[in-house]
RONUTOR-831387 format. One line per 10 residues: number of its first residue (from 1); for each residue y negated, z, x negated of N, C-alpha, C. Coordinates in nm, 2 decimals, always signed. Each point is the difference from the previous one (the first is absolute). Example, Ala and Ser with C-alpha at 12.3 -4.5 7.8 and 13.67 -1.06 7.14 Angstrom:
2
1) +0.57 +0.78 -1.32 -0.12 +0.00 +0.09 -0.12 +0.00 -0.09  -0.11 -0.07 +0.04 -0.11 +0.00 -0.09 -0.11 +0.08 +0.08
***
This chain:
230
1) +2.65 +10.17 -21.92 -0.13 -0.07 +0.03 +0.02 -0.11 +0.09  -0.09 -0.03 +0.08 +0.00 -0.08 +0.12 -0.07 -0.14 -0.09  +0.10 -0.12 +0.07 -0.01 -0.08 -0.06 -0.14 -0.12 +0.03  -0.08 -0.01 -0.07 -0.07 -0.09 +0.09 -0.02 -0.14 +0.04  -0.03 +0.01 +0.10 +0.02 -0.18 +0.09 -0.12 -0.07 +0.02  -0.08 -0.06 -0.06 -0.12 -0.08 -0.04 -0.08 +0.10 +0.13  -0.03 +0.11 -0.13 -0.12 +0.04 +0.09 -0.17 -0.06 +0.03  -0.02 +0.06 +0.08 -0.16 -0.06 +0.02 -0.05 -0.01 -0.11  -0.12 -0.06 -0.03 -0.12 +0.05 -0.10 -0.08 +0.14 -0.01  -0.02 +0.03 -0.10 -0.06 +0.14 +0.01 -0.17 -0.03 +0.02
11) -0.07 +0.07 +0.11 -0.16 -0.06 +0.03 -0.07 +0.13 -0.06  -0.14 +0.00 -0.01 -0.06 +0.13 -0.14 -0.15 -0.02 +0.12  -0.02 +0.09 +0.03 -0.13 +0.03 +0.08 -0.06 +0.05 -0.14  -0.16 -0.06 -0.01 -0.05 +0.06 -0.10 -0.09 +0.11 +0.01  -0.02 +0.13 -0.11 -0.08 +0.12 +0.02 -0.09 -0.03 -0.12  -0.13 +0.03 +0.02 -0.08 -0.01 -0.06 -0.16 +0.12 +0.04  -0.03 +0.04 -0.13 -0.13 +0.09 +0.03 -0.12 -0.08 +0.07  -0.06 +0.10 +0.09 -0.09 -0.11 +0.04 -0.11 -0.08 -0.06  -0.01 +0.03 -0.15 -0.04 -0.09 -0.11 +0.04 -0.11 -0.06  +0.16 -0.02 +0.03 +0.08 -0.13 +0.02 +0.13 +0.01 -0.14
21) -0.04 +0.16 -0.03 +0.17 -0.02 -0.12 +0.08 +0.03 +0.05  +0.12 -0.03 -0.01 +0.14 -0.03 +0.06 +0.06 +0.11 -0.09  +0.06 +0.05 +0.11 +0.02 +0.13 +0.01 +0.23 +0.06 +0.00  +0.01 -0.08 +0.11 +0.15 -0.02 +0.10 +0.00 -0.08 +0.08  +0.14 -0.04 -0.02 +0.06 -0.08 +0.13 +0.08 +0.09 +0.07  -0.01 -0.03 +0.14 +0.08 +0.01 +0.06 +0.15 -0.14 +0.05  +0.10 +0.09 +0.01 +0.13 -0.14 -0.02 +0.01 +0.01 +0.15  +0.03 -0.08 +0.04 +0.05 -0.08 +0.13 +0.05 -0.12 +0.02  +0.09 -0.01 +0.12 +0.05 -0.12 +0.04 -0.04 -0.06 +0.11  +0.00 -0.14 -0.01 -0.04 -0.07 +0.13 +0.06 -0.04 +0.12
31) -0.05 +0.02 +0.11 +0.14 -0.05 +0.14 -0.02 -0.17 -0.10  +0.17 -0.04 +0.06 +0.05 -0.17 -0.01 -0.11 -0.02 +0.07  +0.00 -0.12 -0.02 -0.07 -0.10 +0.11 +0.04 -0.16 -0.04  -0.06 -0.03 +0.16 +0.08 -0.14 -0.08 -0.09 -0.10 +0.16  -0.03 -0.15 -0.06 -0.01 -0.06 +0.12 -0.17 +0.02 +0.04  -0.05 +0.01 +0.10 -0.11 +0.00 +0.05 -0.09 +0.18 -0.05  +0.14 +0.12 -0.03 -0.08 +0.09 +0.01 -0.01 +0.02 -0.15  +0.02 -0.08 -0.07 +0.00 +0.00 -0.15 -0.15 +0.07 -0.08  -0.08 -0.03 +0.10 -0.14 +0.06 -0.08 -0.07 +0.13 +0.04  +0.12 +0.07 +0.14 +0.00 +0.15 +0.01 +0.06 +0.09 -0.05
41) -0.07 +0.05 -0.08 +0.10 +0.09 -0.10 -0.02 +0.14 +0.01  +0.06 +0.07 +0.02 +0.02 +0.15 +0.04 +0.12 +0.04 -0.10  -0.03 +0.15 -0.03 +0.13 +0.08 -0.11 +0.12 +0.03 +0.14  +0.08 -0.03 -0.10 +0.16 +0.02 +0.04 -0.02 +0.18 +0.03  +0.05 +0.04 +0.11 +0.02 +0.12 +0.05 +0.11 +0.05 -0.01  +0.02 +0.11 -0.12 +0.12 +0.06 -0.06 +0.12 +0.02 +0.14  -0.04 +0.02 +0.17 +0.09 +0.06 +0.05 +0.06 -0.10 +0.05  -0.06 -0.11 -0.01 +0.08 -0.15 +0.07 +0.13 -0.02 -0.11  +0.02 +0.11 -0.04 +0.13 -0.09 -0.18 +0.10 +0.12 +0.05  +0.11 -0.02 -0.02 +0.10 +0.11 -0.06 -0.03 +0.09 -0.12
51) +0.08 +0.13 +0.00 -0.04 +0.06 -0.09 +0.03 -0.07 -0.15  +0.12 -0.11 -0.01 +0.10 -0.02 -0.06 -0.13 -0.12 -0.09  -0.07 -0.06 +0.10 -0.12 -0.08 -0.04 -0.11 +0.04 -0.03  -0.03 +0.08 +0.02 -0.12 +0.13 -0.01 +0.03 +0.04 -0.16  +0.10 +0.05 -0.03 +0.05 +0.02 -0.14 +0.03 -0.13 -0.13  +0.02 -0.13 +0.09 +0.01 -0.08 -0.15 -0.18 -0.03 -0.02  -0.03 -0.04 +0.12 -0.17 -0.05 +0.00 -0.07 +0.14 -0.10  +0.05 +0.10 +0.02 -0.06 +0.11 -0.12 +0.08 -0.02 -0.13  +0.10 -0.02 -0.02 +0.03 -0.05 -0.14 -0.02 -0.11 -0.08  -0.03 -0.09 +0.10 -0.07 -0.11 -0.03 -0.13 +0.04 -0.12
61) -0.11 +0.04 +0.15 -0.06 +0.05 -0.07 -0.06 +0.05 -0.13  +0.13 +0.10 -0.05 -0.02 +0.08 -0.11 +0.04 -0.06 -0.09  +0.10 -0.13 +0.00 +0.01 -0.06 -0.09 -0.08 -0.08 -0.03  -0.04 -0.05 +0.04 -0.16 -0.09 +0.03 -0.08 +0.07 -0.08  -0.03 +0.10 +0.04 -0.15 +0.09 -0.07 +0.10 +0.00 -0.19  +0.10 +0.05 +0.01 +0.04 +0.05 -0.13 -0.01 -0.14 -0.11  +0.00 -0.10 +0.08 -0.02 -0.15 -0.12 -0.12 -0.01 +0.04  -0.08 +0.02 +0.05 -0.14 +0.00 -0.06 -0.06 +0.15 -0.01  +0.04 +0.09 -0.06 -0.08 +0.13 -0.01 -0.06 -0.03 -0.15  +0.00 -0.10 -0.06 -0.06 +0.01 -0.17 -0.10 -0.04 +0.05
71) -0.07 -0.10 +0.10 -0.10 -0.05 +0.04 -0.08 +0.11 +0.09  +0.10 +0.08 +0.11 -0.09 +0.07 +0.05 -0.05 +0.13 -0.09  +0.06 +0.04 -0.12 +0.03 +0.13 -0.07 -0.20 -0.05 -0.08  +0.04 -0.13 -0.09 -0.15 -0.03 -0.02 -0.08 -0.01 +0.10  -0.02 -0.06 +0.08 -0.13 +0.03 +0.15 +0.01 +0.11 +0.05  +0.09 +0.13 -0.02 -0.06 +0.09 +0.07 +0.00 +0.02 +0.10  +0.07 -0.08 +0.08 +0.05 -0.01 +0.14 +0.08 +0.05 +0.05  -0.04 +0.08 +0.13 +0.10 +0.09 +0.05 +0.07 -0.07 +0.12  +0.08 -0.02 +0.04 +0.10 -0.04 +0.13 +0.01 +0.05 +0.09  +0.01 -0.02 +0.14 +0.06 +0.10 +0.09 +0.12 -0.06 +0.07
81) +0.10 +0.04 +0.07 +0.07 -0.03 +0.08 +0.04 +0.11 +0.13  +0.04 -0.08 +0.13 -0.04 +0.07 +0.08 +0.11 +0.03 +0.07  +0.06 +0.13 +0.04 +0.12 +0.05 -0.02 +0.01 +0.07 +0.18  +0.11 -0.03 +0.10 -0.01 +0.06 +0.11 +0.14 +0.10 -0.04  +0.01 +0.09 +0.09 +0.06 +0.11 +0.01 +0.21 -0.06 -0.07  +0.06 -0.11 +0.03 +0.13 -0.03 -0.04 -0.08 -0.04 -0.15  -0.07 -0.04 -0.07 +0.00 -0.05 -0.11 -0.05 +0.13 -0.07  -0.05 +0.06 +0.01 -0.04 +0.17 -0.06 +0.13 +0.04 -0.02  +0.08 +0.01 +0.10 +0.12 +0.07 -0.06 +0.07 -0.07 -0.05  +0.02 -0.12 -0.04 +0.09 -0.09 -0.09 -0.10 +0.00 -0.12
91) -0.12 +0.04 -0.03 -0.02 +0.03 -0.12 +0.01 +0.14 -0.05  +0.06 +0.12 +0.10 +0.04 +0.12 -0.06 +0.14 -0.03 -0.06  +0.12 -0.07 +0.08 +0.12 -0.03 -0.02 +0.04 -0.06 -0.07  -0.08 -0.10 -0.03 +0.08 -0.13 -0.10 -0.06 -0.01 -0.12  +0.11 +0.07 -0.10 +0.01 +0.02 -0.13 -0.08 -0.11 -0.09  +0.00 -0.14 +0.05 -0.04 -0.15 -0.03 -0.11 +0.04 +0.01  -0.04 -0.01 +0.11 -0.17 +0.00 +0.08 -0.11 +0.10 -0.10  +0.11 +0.13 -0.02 -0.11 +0.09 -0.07 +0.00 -0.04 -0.11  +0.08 -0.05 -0.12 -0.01 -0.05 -0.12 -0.08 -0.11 -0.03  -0.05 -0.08 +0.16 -0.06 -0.08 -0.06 -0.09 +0.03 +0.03
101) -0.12 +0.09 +0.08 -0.08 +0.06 +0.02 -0.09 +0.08 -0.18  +0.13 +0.04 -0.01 -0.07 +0.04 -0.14 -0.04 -0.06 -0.11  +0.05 -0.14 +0.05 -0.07 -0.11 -0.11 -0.12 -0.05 +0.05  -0.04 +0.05 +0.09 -0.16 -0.03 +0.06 -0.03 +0.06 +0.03  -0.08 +0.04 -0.08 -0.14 +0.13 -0.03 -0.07 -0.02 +0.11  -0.03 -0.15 +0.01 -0.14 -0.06 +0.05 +0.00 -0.02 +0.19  +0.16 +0.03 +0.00 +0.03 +0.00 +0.16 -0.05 +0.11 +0.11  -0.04 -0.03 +0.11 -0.03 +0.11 +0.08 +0.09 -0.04 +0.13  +0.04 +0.10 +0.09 +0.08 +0.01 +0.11 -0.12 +0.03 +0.11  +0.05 -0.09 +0.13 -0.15 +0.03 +0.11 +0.10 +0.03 +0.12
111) -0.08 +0.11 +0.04 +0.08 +0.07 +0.13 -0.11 -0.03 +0.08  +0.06 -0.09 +0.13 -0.13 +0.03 +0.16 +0.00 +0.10 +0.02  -0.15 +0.01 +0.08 +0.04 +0.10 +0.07 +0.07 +0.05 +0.11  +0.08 -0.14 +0.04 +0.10 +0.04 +0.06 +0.12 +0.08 -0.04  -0.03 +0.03 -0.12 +0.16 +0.03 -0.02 +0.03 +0.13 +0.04  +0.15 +0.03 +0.04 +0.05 +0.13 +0.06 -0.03 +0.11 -0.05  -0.09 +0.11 +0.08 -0.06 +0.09 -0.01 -0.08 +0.04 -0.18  -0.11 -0.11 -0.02 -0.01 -0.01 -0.11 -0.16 +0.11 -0.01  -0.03 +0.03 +0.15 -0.10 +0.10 -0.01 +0.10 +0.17 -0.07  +0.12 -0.02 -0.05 +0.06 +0.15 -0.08 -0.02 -0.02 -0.11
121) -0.10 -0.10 -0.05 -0.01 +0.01 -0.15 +0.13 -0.06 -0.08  -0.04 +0.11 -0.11 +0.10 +0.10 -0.07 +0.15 +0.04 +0.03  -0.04 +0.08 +0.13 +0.08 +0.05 +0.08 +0.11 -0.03 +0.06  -0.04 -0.19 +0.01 +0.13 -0.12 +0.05 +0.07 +0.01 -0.11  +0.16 +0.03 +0.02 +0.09 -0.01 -0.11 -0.01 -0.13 -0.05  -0.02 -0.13 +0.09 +0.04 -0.13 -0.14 -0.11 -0.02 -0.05  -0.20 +0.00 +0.04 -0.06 -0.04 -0.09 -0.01 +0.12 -0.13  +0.05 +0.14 +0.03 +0.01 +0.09 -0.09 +0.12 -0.06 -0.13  +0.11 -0.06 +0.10 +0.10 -0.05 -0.16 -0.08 -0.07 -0.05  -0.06 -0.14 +0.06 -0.09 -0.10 -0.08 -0.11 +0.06 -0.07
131) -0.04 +0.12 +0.01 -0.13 +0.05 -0.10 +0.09 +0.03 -0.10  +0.13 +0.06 +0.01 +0.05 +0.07 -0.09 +0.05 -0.07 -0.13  +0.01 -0.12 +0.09 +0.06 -0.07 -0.13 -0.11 -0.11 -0.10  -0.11 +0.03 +0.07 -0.12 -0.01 -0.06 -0.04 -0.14 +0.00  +0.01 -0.01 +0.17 -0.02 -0.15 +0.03 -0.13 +0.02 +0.07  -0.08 -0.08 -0.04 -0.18 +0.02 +0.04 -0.03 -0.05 +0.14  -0.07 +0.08 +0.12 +0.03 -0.07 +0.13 -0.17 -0.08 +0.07  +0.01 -0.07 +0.04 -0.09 -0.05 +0.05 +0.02 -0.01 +0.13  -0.12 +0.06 +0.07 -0.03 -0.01 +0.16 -0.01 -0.11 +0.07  +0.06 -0.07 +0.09 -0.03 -0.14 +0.06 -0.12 +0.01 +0.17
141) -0.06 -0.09 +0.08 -0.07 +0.08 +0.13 +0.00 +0.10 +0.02  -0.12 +0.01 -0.08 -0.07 +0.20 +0.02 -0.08 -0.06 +0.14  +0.00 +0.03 +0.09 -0.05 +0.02 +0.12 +0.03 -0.13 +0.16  +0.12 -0.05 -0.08 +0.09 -0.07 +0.11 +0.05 +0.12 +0.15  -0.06 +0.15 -0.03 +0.07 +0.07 +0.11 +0.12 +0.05 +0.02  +0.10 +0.01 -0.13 +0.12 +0.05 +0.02 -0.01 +0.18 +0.00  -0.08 +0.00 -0.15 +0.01 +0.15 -0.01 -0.17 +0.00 -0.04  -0.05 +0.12 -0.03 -0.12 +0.03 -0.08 -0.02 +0.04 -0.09  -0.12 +0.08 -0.03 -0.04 +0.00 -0.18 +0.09 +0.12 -0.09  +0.13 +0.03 +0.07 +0.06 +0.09 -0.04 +0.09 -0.06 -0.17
151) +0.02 -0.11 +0.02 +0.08 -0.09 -0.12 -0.09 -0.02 -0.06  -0.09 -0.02 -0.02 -0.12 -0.01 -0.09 -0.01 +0.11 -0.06  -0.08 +0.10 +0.06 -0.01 +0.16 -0.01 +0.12 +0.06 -0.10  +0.11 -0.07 +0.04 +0.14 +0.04 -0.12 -0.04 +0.03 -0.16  -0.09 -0.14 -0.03 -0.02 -0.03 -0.12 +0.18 -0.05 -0.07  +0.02 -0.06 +0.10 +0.11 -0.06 -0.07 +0.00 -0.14 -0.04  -0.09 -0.08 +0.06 -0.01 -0.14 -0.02 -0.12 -0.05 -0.09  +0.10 -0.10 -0.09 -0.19 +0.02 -0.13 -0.09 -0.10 +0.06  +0.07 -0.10 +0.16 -0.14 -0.12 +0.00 +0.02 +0.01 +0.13  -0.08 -0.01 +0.12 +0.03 -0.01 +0.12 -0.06 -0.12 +0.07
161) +0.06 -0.10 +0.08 -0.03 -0.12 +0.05 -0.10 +0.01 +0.15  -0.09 -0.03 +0.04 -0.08 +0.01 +0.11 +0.10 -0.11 +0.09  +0.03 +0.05 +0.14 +0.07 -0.13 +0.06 -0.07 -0.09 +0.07  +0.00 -0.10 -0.03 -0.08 -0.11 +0.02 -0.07 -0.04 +0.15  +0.01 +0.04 +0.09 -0.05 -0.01 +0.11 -0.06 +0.14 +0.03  +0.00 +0.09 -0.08 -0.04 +0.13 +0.01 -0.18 -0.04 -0.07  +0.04 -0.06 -0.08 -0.10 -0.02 -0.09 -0.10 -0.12 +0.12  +0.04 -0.05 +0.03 -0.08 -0.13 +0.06 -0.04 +0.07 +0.14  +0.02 +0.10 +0.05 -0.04 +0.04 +0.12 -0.11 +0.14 -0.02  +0.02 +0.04 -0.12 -0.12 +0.08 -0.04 -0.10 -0.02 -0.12
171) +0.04 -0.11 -0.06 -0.11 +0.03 -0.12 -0.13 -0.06 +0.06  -0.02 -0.04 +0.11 -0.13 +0.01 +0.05 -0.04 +0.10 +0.04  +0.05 +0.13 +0.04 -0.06 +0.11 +0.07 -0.06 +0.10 -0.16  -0.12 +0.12 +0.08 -0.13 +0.05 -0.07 +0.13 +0.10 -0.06  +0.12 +0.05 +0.01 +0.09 +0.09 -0.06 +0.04 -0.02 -0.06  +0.06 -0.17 -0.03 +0.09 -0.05 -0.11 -0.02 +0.08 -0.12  -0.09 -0.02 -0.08 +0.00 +0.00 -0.10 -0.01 +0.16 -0.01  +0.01 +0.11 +0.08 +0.01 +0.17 -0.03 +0.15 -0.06 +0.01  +0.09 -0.02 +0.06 +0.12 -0.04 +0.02 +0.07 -0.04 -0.10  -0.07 -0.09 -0.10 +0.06 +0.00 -0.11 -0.02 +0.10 -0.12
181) -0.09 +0.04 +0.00 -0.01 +0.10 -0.09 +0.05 +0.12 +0.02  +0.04 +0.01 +0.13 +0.13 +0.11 +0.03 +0.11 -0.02 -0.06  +0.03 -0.15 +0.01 +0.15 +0.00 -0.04 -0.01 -0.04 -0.15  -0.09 -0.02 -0.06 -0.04 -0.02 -0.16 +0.03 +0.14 -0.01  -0.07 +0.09 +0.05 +0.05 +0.17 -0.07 +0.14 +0.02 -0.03  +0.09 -0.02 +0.11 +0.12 -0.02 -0.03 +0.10 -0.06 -0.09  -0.05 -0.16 -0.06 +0.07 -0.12 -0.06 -0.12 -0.01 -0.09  +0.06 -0.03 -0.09 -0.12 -0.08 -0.13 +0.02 -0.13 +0.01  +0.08 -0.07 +0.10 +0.01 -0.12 +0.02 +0.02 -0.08 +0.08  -0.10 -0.04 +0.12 +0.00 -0.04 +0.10 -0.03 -0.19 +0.00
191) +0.10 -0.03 +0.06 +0.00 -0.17 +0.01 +0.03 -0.01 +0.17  -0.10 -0.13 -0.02 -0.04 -0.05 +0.11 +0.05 -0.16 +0.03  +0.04 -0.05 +0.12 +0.04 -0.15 -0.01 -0.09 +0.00 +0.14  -0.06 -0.14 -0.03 -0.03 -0.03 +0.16 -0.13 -0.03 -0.06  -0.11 +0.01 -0.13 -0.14 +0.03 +0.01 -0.02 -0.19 +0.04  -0.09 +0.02 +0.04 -0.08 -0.14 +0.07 -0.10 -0.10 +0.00  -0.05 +0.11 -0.12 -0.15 -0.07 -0.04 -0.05 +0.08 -0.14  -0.13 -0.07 -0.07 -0.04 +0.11 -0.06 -0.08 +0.13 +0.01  -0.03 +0.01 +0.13 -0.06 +0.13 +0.04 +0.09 +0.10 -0.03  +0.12 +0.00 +0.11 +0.13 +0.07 -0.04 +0.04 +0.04 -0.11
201) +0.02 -0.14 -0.08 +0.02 +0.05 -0.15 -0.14 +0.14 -0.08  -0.11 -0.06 +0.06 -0.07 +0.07 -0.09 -0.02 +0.19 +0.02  +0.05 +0.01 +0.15 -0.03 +0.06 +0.08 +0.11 +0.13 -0.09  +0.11 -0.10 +0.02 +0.16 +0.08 -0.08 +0.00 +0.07 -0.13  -0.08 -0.13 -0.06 -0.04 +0.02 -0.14 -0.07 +0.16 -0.08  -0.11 -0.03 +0.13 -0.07 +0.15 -0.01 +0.05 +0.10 +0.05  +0.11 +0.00 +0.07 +0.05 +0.12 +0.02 +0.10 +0.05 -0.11  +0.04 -0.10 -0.04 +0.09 +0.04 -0.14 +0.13 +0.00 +0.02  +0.07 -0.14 +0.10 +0.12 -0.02 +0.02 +0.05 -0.07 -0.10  +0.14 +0.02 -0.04 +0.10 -0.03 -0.14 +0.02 -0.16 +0.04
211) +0.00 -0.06 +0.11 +0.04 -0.13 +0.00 +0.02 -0.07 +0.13  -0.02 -0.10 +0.00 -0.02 -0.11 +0.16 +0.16 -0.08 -0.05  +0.03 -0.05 +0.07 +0.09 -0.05 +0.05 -0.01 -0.15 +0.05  +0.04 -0.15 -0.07 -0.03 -0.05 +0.11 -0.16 -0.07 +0.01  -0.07 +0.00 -0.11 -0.14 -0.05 +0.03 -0.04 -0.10 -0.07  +0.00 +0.05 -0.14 -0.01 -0.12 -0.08 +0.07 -0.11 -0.05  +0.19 +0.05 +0.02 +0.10 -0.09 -0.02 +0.04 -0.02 +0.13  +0.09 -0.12 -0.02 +0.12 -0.01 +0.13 +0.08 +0.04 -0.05  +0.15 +0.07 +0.10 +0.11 +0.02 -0.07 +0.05 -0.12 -0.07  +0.10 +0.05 -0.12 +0.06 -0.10 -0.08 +0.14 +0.02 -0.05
221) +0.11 -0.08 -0.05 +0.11 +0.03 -0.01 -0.02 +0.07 -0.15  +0.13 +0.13 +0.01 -0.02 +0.04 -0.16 +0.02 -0.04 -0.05  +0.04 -0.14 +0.00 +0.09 -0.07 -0.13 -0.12 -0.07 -0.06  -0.15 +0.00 +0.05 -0.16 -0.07 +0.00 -0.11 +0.12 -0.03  +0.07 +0.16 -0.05 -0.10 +0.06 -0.03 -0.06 +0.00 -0.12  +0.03 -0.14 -0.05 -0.02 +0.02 -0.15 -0.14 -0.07 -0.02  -0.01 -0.08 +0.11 -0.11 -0.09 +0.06 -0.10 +0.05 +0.01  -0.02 +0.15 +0.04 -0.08 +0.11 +0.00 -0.09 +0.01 -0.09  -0.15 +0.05 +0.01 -0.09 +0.03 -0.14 +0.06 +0.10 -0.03  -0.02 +0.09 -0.08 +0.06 +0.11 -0.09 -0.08 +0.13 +0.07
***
């Protein structure tokens, strides 16, 4: 096991129905900052790390969720974390990683849609080991332009994430909303980050999306989700 060296704090984007019950977090970390750029805060980008960093920042993680899973196990809260192509396979490999996976029911794994050839479904040998071992996947930028509605269409992913500038450049147009109810046929669970106002919200609402992202909370550290209404 890789040892750990005062890692960051763990940051929780919050999901919520667009009626306002809290739903999931999503886990993330924040770039350092320090100095004048201290009040720009952007998520740490898994490919700026070593794999070797890539791997404790995920065990971190799970050890994290596992001392508070009695609190999320009562709320009902599902998790996500978001997994690029070297961390997928160090959770097929590492004997550790999947044991502790199985102590978190409530955990979900998020693949972009960048990830390598993720339009084969099924078909891709590593997200096929991760179904197999009955690790639940979540879709990250459905319409960032890597691939199309072919990962969706899988029915392999139980929640799929709209990518956020995807969303801000069409939810004004007269199609949006056929657009989502395309991809609702596919997912029973469509979440959205980016909404702006309450029109949006209400707009989303009626279409019958599983959750916004991002609206009602600011992100918060997990070690503060207790701060949370229920």
């Amino acid at each position: 096991m890789i040892k750990l060296q005062q890692p960051l704090e763990i940051m929780c984007d919050v999901l919520h129905t667009p009626g306002g019950r809290i739903v999931a977090l999503d886990l993330h970390y924040d770039e350092p900052q320090s100095g004048a750029y201290r009040s720009v805060v952007g998520r740490l980008k898994l490919e700026s790390l070593s794999t070797a960093q890539r791997e404790e920042m995920l065990i971190h993680q799970l050890l994290s969720l596992e001392s508070m899973s009695a609190l999320l196990r009562q709320r009902q809260w599902l998790c996500s974390i978001s997994l690029d192509f070297a961390l997928a396979q160090r959770v097929t490999e590492s004997a550790f990683i999947r044991h502790a996976l199985q102590h978190l029911p409530f955990l979900r794994l998020s693949l972009s849609e960048a990830f390598p050839n993720l339009h084969d479904g099924s078909d891709n040998p590593l997200i096929r080991t991760l179904t197999e071992q009955l690790n639940i996947l979540w879709l990250n930028d459905l319409g960032a332009g890597y691939a199309n509605l072919n990962a969706v269409q899988s029915h392999i992913f139980e929640a799929v994430r709209l990518d956020r500038r995807f969303f801000a450049e069409n939810v004004h147009k007269t199609l949006f909303a056929v657009l989502l109810r395309q991809i609702m046929q596919m997912t029973n669970r469509l979440i959205v980050d980016g909404v702006e106002d309450e029109a949006q919200r209400a707009m989303l609402e009626q279409q019958g999306v599983w959750a916004l992202q991002n609206y009602l909370y600011a992100p918060l550290p997990l070690s503060k989700i207790g701060d949370l209404p229920d």
